[in-house]
N, CA, C and O of each residue as an XYZ file, in Angstrom:
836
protein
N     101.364    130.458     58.065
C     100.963    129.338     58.899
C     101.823    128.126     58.560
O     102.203    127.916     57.408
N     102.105    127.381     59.526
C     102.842    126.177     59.265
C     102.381    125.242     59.699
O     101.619    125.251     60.665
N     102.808    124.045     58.967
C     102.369    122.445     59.527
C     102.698    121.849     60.957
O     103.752    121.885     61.592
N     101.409    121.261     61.281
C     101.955    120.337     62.610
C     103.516    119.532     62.612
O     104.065    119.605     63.711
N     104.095    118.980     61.827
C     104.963    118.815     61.192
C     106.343    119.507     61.142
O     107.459    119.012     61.298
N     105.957    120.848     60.870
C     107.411    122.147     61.321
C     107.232    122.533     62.837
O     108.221    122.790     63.522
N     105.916    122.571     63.365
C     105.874    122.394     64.922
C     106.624    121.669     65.261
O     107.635    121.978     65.891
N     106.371    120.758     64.992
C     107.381    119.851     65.909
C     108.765    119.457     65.830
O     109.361    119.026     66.818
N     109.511    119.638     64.255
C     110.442    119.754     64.181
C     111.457    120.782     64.668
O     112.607    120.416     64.909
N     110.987    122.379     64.863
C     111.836    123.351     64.625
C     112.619    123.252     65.819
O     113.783    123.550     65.552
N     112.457    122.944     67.078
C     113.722    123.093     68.180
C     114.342    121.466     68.384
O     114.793    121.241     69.508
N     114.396    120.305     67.359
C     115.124    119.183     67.415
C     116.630    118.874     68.421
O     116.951    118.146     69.360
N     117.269    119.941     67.536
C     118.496    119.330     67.774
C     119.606    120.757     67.787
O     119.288    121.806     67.227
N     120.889    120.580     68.499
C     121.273    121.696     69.329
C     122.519    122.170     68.358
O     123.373    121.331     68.072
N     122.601    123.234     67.958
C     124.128    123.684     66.680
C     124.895    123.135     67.629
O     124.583    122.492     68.631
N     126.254    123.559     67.069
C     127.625    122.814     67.580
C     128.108    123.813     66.790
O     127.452    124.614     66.125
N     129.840    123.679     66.951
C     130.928    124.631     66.571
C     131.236    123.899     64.959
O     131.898    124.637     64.229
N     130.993    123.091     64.592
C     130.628    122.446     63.155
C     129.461    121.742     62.825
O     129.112    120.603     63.137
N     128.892    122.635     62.116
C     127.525    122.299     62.199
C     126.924    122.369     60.632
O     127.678    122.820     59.769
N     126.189    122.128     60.426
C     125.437    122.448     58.777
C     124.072    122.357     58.795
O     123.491    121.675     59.639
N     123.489    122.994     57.922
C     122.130    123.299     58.156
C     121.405    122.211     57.814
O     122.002    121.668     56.884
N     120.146    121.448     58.168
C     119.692    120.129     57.226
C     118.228    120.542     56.975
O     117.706    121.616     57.278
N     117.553    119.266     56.238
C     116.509    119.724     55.892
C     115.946    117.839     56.402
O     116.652    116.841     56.266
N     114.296    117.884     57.061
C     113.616    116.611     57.243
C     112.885    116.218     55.931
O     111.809    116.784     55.738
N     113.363    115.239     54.909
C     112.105    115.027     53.998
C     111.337    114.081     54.490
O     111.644    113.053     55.092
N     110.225    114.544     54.162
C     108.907    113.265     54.584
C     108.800    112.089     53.812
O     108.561    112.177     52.607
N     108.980    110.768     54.484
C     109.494    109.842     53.216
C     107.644    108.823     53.868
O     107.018    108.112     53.081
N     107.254    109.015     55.125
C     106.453    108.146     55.023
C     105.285    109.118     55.858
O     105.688    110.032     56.577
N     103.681    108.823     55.688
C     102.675    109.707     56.830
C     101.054    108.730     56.540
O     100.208    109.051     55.705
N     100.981    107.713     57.326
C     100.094    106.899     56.999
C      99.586    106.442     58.850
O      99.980    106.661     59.995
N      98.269    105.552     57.992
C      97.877    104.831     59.636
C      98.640    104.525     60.393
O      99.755    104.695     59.901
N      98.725    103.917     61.963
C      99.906    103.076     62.679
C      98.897    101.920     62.852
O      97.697    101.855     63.122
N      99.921    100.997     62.573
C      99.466     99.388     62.755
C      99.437     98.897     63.974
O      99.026     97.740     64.062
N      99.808     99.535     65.120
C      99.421     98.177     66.041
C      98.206     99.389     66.612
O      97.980    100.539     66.237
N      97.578     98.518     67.687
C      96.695     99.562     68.837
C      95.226     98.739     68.085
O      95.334     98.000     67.106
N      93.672     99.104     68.887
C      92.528     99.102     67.792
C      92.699     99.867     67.115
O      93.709    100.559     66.986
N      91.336     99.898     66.311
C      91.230    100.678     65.290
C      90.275    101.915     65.812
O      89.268    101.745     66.499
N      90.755    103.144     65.380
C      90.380    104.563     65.472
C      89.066    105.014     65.171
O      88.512    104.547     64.176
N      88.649    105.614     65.679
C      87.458    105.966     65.499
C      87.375    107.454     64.181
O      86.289    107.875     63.780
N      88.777    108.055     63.686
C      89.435    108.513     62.601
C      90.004    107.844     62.261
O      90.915    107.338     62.915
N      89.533    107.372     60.373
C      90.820    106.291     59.755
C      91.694    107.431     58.797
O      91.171    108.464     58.380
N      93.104    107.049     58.533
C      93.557    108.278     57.340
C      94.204    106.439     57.051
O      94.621    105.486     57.709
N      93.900    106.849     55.535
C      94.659    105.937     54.510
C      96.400    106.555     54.602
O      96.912    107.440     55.288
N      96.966    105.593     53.539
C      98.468    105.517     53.278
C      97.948    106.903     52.459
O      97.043    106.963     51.627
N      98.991    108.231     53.063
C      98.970    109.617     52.464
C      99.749    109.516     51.202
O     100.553    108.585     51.150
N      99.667    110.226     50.280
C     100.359    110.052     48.552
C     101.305    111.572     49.083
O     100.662    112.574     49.396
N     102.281    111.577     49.112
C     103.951    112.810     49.254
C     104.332    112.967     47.814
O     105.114    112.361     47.082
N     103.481    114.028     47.642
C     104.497    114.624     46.718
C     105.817    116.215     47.154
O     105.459    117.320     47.563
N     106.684    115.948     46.990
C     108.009    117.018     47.700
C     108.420    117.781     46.248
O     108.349    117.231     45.149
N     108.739    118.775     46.418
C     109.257    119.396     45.468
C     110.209    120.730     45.931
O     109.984    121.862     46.357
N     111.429    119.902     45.588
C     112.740    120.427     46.319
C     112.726    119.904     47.683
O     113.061    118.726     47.809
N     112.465    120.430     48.518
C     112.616    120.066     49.999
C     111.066    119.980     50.605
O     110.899    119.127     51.477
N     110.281    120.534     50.341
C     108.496    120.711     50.836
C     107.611    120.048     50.361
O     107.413    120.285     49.169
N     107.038    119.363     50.771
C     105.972    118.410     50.708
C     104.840    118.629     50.631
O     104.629    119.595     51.365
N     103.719    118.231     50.058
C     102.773    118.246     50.281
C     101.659    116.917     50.691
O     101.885    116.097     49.802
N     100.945    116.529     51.295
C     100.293    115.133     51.406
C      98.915    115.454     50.742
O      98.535    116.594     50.477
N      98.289    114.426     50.531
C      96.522    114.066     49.699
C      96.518    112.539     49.888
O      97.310    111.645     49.589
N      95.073    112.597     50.624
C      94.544    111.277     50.734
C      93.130    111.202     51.155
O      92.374    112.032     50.652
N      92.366    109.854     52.475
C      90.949    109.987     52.541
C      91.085    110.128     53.930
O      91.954    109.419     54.437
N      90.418    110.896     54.704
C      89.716    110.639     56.324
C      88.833    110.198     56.541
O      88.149    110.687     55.641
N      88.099    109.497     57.152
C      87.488    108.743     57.496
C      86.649    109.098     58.564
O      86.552    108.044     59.193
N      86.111    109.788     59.036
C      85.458    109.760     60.835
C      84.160    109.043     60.790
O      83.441    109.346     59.838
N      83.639    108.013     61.752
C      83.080    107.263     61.776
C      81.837    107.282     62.508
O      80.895    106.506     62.347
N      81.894    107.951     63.080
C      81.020    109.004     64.342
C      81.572    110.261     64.675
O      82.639    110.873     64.638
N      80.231    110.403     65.060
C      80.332    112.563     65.611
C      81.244    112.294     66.896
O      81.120    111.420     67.755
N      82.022    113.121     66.793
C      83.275    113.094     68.621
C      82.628    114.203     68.860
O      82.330    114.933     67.916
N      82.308    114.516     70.095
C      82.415    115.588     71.468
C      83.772    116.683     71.086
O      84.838    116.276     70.624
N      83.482    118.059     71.373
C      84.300    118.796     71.711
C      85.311    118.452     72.762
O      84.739    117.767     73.611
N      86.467    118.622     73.040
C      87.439    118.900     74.478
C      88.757    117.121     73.527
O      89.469    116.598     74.384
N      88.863    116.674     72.506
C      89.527    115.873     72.058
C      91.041    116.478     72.308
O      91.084    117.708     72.288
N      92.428    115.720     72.567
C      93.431    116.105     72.624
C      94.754    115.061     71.735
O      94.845    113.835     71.668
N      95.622    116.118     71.160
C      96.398    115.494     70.397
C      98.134    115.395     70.822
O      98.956    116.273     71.083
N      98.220    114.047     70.756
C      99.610    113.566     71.604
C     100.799    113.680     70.437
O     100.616    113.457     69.240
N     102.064    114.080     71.062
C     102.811    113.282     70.120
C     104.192    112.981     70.329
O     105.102    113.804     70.240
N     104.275    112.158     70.520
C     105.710    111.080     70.451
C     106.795    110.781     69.644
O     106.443    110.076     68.699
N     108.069    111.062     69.649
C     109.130    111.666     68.287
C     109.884    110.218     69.058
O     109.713    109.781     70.196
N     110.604    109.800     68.142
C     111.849    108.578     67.921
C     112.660    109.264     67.277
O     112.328    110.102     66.439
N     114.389    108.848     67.754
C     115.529    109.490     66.648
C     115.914    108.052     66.163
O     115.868    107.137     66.985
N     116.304    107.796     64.828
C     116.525    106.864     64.999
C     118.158    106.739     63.442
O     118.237    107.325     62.363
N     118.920    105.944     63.967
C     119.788    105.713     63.194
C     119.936    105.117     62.128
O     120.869    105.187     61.329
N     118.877    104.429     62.094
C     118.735    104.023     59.986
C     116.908    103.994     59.980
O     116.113    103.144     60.381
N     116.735    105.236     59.379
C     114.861    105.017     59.422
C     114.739    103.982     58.673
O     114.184    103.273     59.512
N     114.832    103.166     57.540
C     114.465    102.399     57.311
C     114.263    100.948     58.108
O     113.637     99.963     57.716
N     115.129    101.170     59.576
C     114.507     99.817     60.184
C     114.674    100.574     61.749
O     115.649    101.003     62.367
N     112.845    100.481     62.107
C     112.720    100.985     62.993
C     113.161    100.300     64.595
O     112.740    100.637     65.701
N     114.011     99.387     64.287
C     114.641     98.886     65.755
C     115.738     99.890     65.995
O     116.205     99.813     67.132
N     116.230    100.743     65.279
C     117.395    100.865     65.192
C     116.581    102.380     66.199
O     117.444    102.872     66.925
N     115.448    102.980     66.311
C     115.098    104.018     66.861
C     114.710    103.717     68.344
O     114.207    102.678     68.773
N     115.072    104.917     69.083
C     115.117    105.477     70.441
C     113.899    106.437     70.751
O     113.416    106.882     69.709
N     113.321    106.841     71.812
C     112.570    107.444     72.447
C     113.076    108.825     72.478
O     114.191    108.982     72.977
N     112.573    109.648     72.120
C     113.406    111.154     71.886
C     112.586    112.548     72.670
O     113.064    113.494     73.296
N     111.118    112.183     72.314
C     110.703    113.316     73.680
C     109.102    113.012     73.155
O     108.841    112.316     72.174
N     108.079    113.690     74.029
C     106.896    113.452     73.618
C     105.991    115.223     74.210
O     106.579    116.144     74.777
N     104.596    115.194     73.855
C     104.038    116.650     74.228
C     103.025    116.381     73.170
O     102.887    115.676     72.171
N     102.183    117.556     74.078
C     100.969    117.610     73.426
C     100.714    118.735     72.825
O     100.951    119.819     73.357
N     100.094    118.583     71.403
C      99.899    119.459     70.487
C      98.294    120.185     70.858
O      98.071    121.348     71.195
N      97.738    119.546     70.747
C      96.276    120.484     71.212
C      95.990    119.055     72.438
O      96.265    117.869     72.619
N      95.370    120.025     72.936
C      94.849    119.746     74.789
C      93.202    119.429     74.567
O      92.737    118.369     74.988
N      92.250    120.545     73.792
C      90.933    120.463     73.847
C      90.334    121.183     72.403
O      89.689    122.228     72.310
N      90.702    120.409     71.497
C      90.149    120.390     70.391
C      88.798    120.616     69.936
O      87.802    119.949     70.217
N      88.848    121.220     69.500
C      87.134    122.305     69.123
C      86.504    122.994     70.848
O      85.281    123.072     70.963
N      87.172    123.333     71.766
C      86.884    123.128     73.002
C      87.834    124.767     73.342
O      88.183    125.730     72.659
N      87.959    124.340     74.826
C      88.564    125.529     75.637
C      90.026    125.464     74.762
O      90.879    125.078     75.561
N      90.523    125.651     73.677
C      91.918    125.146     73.283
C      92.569    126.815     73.411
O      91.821    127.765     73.644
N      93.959    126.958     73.232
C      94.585    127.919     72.669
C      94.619    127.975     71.435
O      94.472    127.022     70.670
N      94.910    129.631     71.013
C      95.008    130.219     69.579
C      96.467    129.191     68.888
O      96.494    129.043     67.666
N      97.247    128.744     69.486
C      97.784    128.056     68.861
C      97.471    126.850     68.289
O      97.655    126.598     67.098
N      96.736    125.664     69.555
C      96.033    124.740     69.110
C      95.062    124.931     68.354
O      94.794    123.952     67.656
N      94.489    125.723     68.230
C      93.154    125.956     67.313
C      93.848    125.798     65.615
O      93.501    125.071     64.684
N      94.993    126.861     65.733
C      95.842    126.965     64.410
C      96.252    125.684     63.743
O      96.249    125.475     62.530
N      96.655    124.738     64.830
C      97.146    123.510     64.224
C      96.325    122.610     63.591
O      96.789    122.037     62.606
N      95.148    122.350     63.963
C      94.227    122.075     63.244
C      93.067    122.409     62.524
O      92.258    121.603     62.064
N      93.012    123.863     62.433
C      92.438    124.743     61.552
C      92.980    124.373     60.397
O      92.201    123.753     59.673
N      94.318    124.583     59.873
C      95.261    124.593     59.076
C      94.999    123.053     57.998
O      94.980    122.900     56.777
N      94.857    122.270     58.967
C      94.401    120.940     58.312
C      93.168    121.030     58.139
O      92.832    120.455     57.104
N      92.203    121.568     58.773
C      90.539    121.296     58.335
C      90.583    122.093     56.569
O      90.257    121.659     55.465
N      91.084    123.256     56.982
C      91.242    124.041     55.434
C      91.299    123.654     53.678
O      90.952    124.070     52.572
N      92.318    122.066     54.679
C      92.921    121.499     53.155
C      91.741    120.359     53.052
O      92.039    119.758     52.020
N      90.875    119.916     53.444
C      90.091    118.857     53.700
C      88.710    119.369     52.566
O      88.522    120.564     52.338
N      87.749    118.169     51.879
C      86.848    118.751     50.919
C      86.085    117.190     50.890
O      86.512    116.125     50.444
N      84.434    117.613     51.733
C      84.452    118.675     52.111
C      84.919    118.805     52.961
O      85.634    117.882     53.352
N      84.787    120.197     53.879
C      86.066    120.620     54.851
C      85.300    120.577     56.497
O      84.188    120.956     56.862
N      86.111    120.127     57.031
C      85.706    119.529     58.256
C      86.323    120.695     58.533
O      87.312    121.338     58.183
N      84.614    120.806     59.930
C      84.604    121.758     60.622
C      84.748    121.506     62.048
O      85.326    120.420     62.089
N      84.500    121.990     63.511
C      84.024    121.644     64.825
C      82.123    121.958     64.765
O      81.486    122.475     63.847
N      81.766    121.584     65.697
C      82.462    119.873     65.753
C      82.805    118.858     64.934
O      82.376    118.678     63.795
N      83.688    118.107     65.602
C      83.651    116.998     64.606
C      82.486    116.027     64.198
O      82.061    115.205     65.010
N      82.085    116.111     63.198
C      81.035    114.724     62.598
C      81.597    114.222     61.471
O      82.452    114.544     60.645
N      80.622    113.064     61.767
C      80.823    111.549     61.254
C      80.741    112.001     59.525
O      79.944    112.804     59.039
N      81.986    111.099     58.678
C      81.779    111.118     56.769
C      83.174    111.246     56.635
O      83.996    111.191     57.550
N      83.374    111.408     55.509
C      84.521    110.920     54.596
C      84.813    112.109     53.843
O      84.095    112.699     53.035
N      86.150    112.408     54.290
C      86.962    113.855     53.787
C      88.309    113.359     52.759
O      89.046    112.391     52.947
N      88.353    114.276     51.719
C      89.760    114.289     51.302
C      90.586    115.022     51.604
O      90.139    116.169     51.581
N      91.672    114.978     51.910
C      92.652    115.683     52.207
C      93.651    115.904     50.911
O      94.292    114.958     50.452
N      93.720    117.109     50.414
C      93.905    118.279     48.864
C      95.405    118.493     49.230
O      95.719    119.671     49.062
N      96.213    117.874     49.586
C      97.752    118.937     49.292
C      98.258    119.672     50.302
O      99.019    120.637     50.229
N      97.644    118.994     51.542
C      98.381    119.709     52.968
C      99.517    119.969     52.946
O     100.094    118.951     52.563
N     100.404    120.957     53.181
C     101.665    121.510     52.971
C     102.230    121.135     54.560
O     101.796    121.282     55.702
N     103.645    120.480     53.828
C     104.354    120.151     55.196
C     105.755    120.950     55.100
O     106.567    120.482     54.301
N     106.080    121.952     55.730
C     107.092    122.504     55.663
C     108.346    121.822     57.025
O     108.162    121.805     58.242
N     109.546    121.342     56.258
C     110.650    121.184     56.976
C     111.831    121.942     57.140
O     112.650    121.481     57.935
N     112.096    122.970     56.583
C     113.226    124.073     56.466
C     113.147    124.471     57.987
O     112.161    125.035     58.462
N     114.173    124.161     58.650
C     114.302    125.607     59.809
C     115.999    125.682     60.389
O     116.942    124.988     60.771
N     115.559    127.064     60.125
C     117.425    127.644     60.250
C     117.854    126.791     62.002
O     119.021    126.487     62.247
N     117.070    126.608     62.705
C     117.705    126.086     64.153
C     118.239    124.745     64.340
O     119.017    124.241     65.151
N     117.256    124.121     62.849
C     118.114    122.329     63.237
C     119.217    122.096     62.401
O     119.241    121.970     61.177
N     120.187    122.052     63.279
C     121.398    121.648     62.836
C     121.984    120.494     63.428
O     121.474    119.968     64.417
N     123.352    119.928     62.717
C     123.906    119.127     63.490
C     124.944    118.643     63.516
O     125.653    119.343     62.792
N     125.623    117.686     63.995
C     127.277    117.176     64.391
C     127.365    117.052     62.837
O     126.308    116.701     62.311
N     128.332    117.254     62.073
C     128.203    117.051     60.544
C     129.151    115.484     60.622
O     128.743    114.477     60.042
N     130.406    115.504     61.405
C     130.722    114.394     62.007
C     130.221    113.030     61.767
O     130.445    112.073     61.025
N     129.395    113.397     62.791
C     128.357    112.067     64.269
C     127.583    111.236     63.522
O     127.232    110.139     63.957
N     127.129    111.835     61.911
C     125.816    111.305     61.452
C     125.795    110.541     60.074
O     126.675    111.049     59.379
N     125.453    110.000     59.709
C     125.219    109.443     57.923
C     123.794    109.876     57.608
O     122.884    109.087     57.866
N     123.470    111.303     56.963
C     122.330    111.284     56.588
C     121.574    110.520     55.219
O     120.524    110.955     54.745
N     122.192    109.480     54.753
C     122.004    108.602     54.062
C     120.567    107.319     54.502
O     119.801    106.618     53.841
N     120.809    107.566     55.940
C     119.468    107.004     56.511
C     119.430    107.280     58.212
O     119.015    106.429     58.999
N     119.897    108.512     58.589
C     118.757    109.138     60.068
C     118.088    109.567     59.733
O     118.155    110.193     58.675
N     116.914    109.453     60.555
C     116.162    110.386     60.489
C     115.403    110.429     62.302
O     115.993    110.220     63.362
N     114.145    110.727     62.103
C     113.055    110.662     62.831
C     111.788    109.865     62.739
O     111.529    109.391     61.632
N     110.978    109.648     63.707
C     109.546    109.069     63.891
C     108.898    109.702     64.292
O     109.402    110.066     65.355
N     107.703    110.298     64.116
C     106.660    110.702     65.188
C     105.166    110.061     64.710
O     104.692    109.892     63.586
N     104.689    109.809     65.922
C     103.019    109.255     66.011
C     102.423    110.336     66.874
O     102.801    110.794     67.952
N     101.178    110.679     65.955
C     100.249    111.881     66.564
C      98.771    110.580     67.027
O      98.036    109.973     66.248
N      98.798    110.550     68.377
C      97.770    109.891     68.497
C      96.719    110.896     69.843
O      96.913    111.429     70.936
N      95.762    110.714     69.018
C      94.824    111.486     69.244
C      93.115    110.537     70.270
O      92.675    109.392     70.170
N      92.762    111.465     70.938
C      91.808    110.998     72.408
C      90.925    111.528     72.664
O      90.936    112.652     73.168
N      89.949    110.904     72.405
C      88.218    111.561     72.627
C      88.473    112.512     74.454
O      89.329    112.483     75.338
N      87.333    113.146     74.248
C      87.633    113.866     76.358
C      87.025    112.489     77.133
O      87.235    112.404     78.343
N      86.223    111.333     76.407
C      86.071    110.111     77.655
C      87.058    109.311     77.084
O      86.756    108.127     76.938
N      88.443    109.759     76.637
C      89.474    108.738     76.711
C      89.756    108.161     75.220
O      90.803    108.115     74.574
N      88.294    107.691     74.877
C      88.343    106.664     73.779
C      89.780    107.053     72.812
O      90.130    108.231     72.882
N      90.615    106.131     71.925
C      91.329    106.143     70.869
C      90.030    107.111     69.651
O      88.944    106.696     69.248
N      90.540    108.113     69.435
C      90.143    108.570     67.673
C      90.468    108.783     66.856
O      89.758    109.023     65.880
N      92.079    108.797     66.874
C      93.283    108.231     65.884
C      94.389    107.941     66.492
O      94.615    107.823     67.697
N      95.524    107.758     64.983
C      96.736    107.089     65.470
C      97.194    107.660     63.855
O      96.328    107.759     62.985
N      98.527    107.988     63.602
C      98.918    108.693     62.529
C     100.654    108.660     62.784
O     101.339    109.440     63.446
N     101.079    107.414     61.968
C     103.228    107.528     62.018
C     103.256    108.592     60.824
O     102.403    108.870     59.981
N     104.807    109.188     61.100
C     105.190    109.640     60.121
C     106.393    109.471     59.895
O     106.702    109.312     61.076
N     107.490    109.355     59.282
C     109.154    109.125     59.099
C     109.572    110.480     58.405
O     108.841    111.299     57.849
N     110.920    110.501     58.579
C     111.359    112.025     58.670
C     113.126    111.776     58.342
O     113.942    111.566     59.239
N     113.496    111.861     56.739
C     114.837    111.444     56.854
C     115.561    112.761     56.769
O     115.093    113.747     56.198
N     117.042    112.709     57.529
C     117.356    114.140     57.425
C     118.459    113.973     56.244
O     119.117    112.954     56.034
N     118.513    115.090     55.578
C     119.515    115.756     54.902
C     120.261    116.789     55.091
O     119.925    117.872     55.570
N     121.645    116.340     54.580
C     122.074    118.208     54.983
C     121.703    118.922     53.387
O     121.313    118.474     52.309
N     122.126    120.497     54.015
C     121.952    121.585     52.753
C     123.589    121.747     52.433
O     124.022    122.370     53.403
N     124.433    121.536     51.733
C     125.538    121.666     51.241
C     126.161    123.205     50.623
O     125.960    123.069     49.416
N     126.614    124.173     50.755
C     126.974    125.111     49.717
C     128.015    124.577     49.058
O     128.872    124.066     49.779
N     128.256    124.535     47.463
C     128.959    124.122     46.782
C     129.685    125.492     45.824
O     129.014    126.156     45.034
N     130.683    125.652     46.003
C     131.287    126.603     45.832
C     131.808    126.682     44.821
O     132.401    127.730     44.565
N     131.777    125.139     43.443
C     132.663    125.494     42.550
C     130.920    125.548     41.406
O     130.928    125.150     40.241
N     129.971    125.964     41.918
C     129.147    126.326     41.011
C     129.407    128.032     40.897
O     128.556    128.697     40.306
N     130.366    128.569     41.365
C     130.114    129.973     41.250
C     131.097    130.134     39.666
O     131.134    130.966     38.761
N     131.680    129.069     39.915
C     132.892    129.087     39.098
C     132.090    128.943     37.723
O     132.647    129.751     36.979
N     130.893    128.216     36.895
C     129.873    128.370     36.345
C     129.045    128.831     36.058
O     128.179    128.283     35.377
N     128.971    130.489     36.630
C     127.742    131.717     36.461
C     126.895    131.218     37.497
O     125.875    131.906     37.532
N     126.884    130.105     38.550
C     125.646    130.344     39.508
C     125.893    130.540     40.494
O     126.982    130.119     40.884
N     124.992    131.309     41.466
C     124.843    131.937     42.605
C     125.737    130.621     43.485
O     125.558    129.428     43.241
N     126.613    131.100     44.430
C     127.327    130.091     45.531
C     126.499    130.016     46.445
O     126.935    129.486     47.466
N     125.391    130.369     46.469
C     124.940    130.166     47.498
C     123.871    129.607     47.528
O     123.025    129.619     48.423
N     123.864    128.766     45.916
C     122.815    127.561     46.046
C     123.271    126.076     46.689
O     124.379    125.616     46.964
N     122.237    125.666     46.775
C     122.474    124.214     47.662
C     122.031    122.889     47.680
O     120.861    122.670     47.995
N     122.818    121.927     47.379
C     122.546    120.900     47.277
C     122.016    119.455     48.122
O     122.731    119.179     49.085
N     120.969    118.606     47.894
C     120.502    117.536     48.754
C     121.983    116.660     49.234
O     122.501    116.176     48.228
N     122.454    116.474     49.999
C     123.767    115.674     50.404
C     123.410    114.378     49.275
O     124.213    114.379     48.343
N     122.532    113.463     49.204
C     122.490    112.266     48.865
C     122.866    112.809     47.551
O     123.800    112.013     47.452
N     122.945    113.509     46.410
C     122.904    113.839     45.316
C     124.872    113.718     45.293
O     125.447    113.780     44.206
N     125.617    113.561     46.514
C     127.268    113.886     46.489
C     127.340    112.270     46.861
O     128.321    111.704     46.379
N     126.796    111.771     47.337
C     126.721    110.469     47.647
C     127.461    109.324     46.681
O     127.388    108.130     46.972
């Protein structure tokens, strides 16, 4: 099973005839500041990554019982220096689940199954009202399809944005959730073979920097 997170990353961006493989680390996954306030709060998430994979832990919040048929949006930015989000563009948007605890697909169901799992105690459907922790949700970013101009880019600071904002079935706001997404490439370094190690280990680009 994989994270909402590798959902949405895995068909990004298109190979080319020089290309290199990269990896998204999760550098930020907290509330979004503008809009009201949600009827789901998630605090600033604590990332711990190890090597390239992440994991998040923090508090949820739900404030009232929501209705079955809820749907989850989400909106991606590319942007050319994540650290200052003027510098990001509008990149594509889609919906992750349609009808949450409701008529959904086996896929939507998965996407947030996956998160109720890591939650304690563990939120079930329906949704009701109390205060969950969230244990070490695993965010996987590896996928052999995103590649890119090796050229075109400074992965020193592109990355991505996405906001998962989420909608009761009478509309209401019941969250709002940014996340930042810096890319790296995977490097093969070839004069480690020359040292007894496998060539076909690989290095974070910023580490050649």
């Amino acid at each position: 099973m994989r994270s909402g997170i590798y959902i949405l990353i895995s068909p990004l961006l298109v190979a080319s005839s020089s290309v290199a493989p990269t990896h998204l680390l999760v550098s930020r996954v907290g509330p979004c500041y503008d809009g009201p306030k949600p009827l789901i709060s998630v605090q600033e998430l604590s990332i711990m990554t190890k090597t390239y994979d992440s994991t998040l832990t923090g508090i949820i919040n739900i404030t009232e019982d929501i209705p079955d048929g809820w749907s989850v949006k989400a909106t991606m930015q590319k942007c050319q220096d994540i650290r200052n989000v003027e510098t990001c563009d509008y990149f594509k948007s889609f919906y992750l689940v349609r009808s949450g605890c409701g008529a959904d697909s086996d896929e939507d169901r998965e996407m947030y199954s996956l998160l109720f799992h890591y939650t304690a105690p563990r939120i079930s459907c329906p949704l009701r009202a109390g205060t969950h922790k969230l244990n070490h949700y695993p965010v996987f970013t590896e996928d052999n399809y995103l590649t890119v101009y090796e050229a075109k880019i400074s992965t020193s600071v592109f990355g991505y944005t996405f906001r998962l904002d989420g909608a009761g079935a009478d509309g209401r706001k019941i969250f709002c959730v940014d996340a930042y997404l810096q890319l790296v490439y995977l490097r093969p370094h070839n004069w480690l073979a020359k040292n007894g190690t496998n060539k076909n280990n690989t290095h974070n680009s910023k580490e050649d920097d």
